[in-house]
MARZA-789386 format. One record per atom (N, C-alpha, C, O): residue in one letter; x, y, z. Coordinates in steps of 0.05 Angstrom, whole numbers, padded with zeros to 5 digits, always signed. Atoms other than C-alpha are relative to their C-alpha. Example, Ala and Ser with C-alpha at 12.3 -4.5 7.8 and 13.67 -1.06 7.14 Angstrom:
2
a+00018-00024+00000
a+00246-00090+00156
a+00018+00024+00000
a+00039+00024+00013
s-00016-00024-00001
s+00273-00021+00143
s-00015+00022+00014
s-00005+00044+00018
//
This chain:
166
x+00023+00019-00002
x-02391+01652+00652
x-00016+00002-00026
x-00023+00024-00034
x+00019-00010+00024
x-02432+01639+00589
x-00029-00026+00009
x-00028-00051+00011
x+00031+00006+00000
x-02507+01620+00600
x+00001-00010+00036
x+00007+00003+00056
x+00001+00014-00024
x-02513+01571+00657
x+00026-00009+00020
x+00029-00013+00044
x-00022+00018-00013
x-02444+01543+00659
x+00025+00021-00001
x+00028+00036-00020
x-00024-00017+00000
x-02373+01579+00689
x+00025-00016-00003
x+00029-00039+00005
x-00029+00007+00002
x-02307+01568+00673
x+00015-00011+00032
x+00011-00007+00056
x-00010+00015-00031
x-02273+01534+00729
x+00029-00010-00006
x+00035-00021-00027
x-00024+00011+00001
x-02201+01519+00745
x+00005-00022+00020
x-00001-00023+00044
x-00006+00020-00034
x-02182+01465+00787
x+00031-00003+00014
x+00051-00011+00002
x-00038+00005-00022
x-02114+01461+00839
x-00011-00027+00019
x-00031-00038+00029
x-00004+00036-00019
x-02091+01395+00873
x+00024+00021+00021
x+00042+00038+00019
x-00021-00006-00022
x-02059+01405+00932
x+00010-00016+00018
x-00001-00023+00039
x-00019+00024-00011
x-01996+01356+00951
x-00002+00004+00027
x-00001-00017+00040
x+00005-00004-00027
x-02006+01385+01021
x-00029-00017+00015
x-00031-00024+00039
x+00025+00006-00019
x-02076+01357+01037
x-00007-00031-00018
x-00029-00039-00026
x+00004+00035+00010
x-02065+01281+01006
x-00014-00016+00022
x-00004-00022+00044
x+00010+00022-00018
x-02119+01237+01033
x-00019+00013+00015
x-00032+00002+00033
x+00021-00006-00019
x-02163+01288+01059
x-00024+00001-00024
x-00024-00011-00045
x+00029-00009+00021
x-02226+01308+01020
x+00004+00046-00008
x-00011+00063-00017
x-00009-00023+00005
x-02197+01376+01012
x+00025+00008-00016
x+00038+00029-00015
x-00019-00011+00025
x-02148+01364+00951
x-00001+00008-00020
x+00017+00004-00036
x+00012-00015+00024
x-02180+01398+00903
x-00014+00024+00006
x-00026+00029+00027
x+00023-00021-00012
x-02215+01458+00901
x-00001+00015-00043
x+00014+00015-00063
x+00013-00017+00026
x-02252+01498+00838
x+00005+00038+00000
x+00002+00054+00018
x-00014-00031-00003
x-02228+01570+00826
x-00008+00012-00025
x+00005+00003-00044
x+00004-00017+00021
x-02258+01618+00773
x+00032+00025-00007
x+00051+00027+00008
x-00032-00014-00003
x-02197+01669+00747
x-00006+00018+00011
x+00012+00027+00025
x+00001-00026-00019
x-02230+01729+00777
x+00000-00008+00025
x+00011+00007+00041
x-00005+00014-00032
x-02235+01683+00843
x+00030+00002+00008
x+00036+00009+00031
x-00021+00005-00003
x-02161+01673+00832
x+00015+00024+00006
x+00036+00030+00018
x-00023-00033+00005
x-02146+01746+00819
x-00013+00014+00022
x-00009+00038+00016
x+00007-00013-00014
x-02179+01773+00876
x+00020-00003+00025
x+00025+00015+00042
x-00025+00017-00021
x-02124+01728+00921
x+00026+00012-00011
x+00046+00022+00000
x-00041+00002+00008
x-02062+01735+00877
x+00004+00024-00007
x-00018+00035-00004
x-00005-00022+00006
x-02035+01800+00856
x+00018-00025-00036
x+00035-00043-00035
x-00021+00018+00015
x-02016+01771+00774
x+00006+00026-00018
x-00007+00035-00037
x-00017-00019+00018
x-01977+01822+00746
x+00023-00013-00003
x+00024-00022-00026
x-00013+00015+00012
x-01918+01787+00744
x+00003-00021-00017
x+00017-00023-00038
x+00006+00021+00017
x-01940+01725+00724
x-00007+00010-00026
x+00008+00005-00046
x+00002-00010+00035
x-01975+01761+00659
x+00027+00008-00013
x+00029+00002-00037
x-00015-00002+00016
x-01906+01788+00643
x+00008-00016-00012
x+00010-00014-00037
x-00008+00026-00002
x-01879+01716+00656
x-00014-00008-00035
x-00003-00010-00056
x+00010+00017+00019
x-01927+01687+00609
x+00011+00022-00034
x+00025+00014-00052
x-00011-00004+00027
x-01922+01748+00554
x+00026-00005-00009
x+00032-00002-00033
x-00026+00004+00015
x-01854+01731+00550
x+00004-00026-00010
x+00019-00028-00030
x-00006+00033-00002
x-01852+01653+00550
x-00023-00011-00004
x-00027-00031+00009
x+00011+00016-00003
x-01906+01633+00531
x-00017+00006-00034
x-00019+00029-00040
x-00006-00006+00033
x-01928+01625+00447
x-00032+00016+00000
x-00054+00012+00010
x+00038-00010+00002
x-01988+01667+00430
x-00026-00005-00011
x-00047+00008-00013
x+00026+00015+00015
x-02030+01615+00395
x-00016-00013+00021
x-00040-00020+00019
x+00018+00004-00019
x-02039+01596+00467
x-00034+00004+00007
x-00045+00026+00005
x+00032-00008-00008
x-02118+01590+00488
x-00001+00021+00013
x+00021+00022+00025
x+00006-00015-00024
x-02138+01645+00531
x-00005-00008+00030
x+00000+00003+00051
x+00010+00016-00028
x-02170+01587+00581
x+00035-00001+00002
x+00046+00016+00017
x-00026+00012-00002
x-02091+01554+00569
x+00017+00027+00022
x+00027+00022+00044
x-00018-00021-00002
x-02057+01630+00579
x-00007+00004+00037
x+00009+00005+00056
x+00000-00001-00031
x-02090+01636+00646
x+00006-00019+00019
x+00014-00012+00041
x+00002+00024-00015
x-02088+01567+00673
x+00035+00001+00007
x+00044-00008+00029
x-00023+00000+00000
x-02016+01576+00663
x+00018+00018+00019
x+00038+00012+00033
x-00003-00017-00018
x-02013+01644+00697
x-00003+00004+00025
x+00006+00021+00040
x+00010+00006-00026
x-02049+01615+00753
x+00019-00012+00020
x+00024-00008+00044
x-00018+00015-00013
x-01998+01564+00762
x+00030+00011+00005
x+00046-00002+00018
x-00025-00002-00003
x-01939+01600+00760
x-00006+00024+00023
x+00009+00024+00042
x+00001-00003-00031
x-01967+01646+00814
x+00000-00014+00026
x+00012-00011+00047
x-00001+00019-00027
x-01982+01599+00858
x+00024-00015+00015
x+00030-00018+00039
x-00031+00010+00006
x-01916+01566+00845
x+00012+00017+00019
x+00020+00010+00041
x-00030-00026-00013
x-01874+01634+00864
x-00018+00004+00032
x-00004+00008+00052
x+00009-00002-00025
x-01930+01639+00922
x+00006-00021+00024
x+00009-00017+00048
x-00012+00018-00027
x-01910+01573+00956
x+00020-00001+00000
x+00030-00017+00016
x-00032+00003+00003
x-01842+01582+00941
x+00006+00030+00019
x+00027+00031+00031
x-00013-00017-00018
x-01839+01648+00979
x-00008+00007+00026
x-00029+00017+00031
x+00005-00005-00027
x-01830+01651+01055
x-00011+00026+00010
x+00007+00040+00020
x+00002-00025-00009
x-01864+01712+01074
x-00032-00009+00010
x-00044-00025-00004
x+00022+00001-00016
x-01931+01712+01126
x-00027+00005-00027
x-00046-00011-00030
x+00019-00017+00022
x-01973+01753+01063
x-00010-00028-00021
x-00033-00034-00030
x+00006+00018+00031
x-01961+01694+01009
x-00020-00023+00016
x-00043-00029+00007
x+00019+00024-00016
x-01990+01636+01066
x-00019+00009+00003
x-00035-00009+00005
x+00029-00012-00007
x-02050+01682+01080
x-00008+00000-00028
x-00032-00005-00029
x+00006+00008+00026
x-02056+01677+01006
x-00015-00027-00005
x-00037-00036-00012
x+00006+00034+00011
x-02045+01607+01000
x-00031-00017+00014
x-00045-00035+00005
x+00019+00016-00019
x-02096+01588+01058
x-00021+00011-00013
x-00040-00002-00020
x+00041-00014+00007
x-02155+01644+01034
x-00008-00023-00023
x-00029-00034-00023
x+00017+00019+00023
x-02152+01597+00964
x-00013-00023+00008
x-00035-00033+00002
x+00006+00037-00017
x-02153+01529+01005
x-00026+00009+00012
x-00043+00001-00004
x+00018-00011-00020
x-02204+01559+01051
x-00025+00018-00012
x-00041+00029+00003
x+00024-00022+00008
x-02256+01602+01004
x-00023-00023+00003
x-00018-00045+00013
x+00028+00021+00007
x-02331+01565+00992
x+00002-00017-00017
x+00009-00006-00038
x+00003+00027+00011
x-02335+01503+00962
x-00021-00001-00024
x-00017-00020-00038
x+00021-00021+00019
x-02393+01536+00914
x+00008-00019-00023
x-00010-00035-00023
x-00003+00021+00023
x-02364+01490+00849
x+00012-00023+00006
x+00012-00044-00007
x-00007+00035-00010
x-02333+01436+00886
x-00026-00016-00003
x-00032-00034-00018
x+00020+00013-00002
x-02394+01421+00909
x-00033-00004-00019
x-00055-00013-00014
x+00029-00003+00022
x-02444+01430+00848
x+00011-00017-00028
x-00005-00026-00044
x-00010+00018+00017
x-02393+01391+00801
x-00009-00029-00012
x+00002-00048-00002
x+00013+00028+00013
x-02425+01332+00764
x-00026-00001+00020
x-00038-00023+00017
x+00032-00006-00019
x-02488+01345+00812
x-00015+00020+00002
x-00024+00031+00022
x+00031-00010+00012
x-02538+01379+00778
x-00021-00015-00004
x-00023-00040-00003
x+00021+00025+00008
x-02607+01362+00757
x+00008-00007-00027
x+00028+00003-00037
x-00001+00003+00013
x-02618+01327+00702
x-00006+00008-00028
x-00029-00001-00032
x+00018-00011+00015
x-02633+01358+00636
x-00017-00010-00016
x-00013-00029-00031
x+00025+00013+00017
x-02699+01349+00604
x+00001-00001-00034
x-00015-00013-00048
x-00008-00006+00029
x-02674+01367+00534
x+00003-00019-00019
x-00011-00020-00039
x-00015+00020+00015
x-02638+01313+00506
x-00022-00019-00016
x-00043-00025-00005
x+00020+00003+00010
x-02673+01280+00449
x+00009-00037-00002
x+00023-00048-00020
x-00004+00036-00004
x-02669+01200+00465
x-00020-00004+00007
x-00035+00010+00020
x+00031+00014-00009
x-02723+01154+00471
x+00007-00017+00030
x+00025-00033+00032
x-00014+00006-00028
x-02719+01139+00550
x+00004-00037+00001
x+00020-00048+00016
x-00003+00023+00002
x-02729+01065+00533
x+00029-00016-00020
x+00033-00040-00025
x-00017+00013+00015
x-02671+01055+00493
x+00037+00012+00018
x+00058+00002+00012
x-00011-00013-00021
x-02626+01096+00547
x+00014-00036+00024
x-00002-00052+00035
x+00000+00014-00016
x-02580+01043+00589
x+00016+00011+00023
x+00022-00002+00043
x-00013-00006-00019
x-02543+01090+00625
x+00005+00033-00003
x+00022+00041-00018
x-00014-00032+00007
x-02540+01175+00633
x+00003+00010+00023
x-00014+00006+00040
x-00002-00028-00021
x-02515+01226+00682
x+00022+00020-00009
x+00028+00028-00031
x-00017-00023+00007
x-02465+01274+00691
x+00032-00024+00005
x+00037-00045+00017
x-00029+00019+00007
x-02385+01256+00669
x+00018+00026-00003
x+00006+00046-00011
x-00016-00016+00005
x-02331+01300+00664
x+00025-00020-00026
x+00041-00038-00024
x-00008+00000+00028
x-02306+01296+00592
x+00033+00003-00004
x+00037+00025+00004
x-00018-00015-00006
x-02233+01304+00587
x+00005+00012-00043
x+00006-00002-00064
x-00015-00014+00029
x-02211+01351+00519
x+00024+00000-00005
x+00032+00000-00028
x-00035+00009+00006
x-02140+01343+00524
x+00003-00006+00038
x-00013-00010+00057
x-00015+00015-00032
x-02094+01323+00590
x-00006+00028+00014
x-00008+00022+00038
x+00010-00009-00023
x-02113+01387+00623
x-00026+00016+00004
x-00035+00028+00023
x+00024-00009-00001
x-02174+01407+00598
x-00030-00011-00002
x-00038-00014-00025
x+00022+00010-00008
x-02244+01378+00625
x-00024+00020+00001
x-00027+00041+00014
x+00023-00016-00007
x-02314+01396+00610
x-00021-00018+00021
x-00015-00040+00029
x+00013+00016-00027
x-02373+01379+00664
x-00034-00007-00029
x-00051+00010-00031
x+00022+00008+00010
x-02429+01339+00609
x-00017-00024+00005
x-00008-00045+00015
x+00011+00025+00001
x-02488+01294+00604
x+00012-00019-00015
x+00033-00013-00028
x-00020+00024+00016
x-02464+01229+00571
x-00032-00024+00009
x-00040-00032+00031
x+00023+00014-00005
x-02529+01185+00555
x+00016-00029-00016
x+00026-00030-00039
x-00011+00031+00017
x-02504+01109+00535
x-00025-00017-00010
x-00047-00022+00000
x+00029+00021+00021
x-02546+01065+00484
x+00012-00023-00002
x+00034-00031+00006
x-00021+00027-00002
x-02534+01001+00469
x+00015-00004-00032
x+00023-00025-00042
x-00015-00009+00027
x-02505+01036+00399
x+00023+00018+00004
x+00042+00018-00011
x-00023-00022+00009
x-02461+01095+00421
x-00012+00013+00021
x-00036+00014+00029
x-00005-00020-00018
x-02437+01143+00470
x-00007+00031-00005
x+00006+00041-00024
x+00007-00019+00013
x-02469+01208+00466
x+00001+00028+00034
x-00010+00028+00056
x-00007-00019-00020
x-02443+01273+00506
x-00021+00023-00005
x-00032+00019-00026
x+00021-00018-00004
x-02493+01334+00517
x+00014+00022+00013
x+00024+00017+00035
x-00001-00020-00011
x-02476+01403+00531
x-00026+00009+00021
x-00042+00024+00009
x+00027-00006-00015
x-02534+01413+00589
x-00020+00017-00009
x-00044+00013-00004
x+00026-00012+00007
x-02572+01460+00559
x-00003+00004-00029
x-00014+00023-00040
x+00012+00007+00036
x-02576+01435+00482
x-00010-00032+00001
x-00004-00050+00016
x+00013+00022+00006
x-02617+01382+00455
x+00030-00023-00024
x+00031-00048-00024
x-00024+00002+00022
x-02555+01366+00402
x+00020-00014+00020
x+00020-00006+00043
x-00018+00014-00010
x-02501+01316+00423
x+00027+00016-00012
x+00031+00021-00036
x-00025-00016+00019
x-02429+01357+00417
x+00019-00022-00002
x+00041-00017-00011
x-00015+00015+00006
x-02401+01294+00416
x-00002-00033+00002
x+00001-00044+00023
x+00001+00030-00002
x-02410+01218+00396
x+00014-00025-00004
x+00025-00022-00026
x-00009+00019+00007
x-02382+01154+00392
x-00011-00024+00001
x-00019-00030+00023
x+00002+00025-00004
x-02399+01084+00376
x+00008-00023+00013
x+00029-00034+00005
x-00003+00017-00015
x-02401+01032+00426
x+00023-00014-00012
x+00046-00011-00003
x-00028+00014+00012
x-02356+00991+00384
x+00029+00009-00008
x+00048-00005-00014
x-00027-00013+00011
x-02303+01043+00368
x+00009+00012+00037
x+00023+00032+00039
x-00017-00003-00024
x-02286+01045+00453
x+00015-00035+00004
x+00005-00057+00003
x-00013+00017-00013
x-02239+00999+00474
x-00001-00013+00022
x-00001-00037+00025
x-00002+00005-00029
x-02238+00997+00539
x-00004+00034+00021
x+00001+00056+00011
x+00016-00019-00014
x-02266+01044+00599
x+00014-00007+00033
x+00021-00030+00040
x-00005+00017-00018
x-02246+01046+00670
x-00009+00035+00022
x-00005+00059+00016
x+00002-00020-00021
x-02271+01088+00739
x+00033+00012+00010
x+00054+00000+00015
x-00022-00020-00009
x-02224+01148+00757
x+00014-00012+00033
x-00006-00011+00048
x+00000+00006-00024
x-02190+01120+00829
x+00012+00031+00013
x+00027+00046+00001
x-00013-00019-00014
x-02178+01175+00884
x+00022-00007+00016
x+00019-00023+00034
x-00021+00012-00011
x-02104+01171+00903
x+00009+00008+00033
x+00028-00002+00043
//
């Protein structure tokens, strides 16, 4: 966790399509309190390149537990599988629903649109920021800096479209 905001993993789960319970948020010590990952770390030191991120190295380790966990019939791994499905909802539910921060240095009149957005950094990595829209440029906010970590000009997006839940 650094300052306000924690690291968070997220799992989809093909088992619960269509309910409101296919996702869930998982810190890695959350993860490691469930899984036993000693294997998996071997797994990864062997197969896996070491320029890897550290976020990447775990996310990876996560998944290939989980993997060998639904893949093995034994009573132990499903009491596994269910405690993850089944822990508190604690970042599910605080996810893009915070307050707002007072920080950000925009004049509120020139503001046509801000809240919270989940950012994506590559295809599996998403941060949770403000994102204030002007009628000049897109401007992302780490919550607790006044500093935009990331901008773009209205004219240099193409095209935009709401995420659908499948």
């Amino acid at each position: 966790q650094k300052g306000k905001y924690t690291k968070a993993y997220a799992f989809a789960n093909a088992d619960a399509c269509g309910t409101n319970e296919n996702v869930i948020f998982c810190t890695a010590g959350e993860f490691a309190e469930l899984f036993p990952l000693t294997e998996a770390k071997l797994w990864a030191g062997e197969s896996c390149s070491p320029r890897l991120s550290s976020s990447e190295k775990h996310r990876r380790i996560m998944g290939y537990t989980l993997a060998a966990c639904r893949n093995t019939a034994s009573t132990r791994s499903e009491q596994r599988c269910r405690a993850l499905w089944n822990q508190p909802r604690r970042l599910r539910d605080t996810f893009l629903k915070r307050a707002p921060p007072s920080n950000t240095k925009v004049k509120k009149e020139d503001v046509l649109f801000s809240g919270y957005v989940g950012r994506a950094l590559s295809e599996r990595h998403w941060v949770e920021e403000w994102v204030v829209v002007t009628d000049i440029l897109v401007a992302f906010y780490h919550p607790d800096s006044k500093r935009p970590s990331y901008r773009i000009q209205l004219k240099g997006i193409l095209g935009a479209k709401e995420l659908q839940d499948r």
